[in-house]
C-alpha positions in Angstrom: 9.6 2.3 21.3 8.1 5.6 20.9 4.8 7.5 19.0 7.0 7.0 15.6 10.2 5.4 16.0 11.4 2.0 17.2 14.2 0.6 18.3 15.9 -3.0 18.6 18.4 -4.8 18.9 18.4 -8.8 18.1 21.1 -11.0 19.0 21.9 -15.1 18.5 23.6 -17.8 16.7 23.0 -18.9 13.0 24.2 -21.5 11.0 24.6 -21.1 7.6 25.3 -23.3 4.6 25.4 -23.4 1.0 24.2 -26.9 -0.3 24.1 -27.7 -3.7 22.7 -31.0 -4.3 24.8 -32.9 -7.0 28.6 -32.4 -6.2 29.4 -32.7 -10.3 27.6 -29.1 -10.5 29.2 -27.7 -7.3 32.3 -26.0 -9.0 30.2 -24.8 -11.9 28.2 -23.1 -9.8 30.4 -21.5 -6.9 32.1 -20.4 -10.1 28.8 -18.8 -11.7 27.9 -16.9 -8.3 31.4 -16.1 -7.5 31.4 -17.8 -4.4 34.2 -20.2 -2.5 34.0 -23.7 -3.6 35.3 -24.6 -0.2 32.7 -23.3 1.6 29.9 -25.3 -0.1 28.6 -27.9 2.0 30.3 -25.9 5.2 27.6 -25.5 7.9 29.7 -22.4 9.6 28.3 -21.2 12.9 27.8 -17.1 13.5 27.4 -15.3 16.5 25.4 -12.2 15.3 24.1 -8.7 16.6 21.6 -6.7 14.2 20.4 -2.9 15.8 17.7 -1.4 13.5 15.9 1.7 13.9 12.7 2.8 12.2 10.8 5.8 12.6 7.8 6.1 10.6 5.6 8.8 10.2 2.6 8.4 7.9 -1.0 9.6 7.6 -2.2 6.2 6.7 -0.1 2.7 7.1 -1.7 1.0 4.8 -2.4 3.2 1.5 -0.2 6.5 2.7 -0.7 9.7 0.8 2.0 11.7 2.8 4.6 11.0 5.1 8.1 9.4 5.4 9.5 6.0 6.5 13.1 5.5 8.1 15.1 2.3 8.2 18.9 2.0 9.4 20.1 -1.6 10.5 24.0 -2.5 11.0 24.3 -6.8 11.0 27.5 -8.3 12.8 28.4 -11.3 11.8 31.2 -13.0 13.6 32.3 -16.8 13.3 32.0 -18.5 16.7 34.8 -21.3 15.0 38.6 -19.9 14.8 38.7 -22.0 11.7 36.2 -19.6 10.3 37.6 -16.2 11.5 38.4 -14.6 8.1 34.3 -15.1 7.6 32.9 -12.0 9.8 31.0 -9.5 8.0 29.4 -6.3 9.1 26.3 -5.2 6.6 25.0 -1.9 6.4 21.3 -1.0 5.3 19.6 2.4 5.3 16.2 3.1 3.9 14.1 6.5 3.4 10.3 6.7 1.5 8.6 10.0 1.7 5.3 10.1 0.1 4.4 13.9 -1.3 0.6 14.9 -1.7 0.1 16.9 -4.7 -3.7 17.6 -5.5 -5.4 14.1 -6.6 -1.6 12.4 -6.9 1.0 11.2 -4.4 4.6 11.3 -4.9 5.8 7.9 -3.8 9.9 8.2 -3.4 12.1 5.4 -2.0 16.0 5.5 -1.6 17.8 1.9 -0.1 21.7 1.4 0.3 23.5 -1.1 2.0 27.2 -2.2 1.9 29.0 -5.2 3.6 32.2 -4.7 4.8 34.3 -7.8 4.3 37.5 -8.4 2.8 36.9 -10.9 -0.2 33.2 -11.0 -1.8 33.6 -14.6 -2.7 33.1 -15.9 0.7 30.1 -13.8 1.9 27.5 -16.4 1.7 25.1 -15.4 -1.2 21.8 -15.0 1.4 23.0 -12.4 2.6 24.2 -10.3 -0.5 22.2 -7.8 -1.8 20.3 -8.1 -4.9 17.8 -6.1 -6.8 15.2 -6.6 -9.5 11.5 -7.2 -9.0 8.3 -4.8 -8.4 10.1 -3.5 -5.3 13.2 -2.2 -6.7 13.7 -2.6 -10.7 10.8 -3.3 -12.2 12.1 -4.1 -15.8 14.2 -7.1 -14.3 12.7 -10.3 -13.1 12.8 -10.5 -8.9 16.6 -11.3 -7.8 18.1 -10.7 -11.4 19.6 -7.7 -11.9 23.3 -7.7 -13.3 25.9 -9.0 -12.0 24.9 -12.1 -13.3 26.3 -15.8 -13.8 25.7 -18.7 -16.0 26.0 -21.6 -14.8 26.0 -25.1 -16.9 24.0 -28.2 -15.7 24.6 -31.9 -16.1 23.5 -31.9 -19.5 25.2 -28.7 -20.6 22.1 -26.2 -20.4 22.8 -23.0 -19.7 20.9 -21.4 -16.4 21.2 -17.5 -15.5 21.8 -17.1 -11.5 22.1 -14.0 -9.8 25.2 -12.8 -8.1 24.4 -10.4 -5.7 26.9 -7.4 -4.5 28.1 -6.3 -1.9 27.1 -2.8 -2.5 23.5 -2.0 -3.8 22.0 1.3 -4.3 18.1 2.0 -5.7 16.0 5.1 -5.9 12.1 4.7 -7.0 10.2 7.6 -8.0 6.3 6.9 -8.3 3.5 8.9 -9.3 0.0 7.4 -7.4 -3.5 8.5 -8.7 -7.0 6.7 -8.4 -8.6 5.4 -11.2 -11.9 4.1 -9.7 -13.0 4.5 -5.9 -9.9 2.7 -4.3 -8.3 1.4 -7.0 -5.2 3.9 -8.3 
């Protein structure tokens, strides 16, 4: 750790599993997320290593006016089963805001990508796609539900929309901040 950048490095085991609760709907869903039905129901064990650096340089943490924020962070997943090998995944995430003083307004700017490097999409369990929608990334989309989307038929043949994810996601925000009233903007 330094003035503006830390550093770390986490490492452990996880378990992860997709459960779906009534085993008529299983199919219908693993086929609306595009995801393995085999692996629903799977509690696979990972080993996994995650270094992130951030570095972050702003006038004011909590309501910044100028500055820039840094994020890099590379995941390793790797199956601790043999059964499971063909499960490892490496994810990749970088993430810059810079925020640009001009007069009484502040240009608020944010870029993300990520990528996970795996083989086949269908078997990267859906926690840890990537998915956008929401105030923090697309506003005009509800949180999570961005295209690609799927639909997925209950029980009594409703239609419900679930998000996909991807495996490759990039955003870019421009803002314009001004105040309105004292503190409020």
């Amino acid at each position: 750790k330094t003035e503006h950048c830390d550093a770390a490095l986490n490492s452990g085991f996880e378990w992860m599993k997709l459960h779906i609760k009534d085993s008529e709907e299983q199919l219908s869903f693993a086929q609306a997320i595009d995801f393995q039905p085999q692996l629903i129901d799977t509690m696979i064990p990972f080993f996994f290593i995650e270094p992130t650096i951030m570095c972050e340089a702003l006038d004011n943490a909590l309501n910044p006016t100028s500055g820039g924020v840094s994020l890099f962070s590379l995941k390793g997943m790797i199956p601790v089963l043999g059964k499971y090998k063909n499960s490892f995944f490496f994810k990749a995430l970088f993430e810059q805001s810079l925020f640009i003083p001009m007069k009484s307004v502040v240009a608020a700017l944010r870029f993300r990508c990520g990528h996970i490097f795996y083989r086949e999409f269908s078997a990267i369990m859906p926690s840890e796609r990537f998915y956008l929608g929401g105030s923090h990334s697309l506003r005009g989309y509800e949180a999570d539900l961005a295209p690609p989307l799927g639909i997925f038929r209950d029980d009594d043949g409703k239609e419900h929309i679930v998000p996909r994810g991807g495996r490759t996601m990039v955003n870019a925000n421009v803002e314009l901040r001004f105040p309105l009233y004292k503190k409020i903007g």
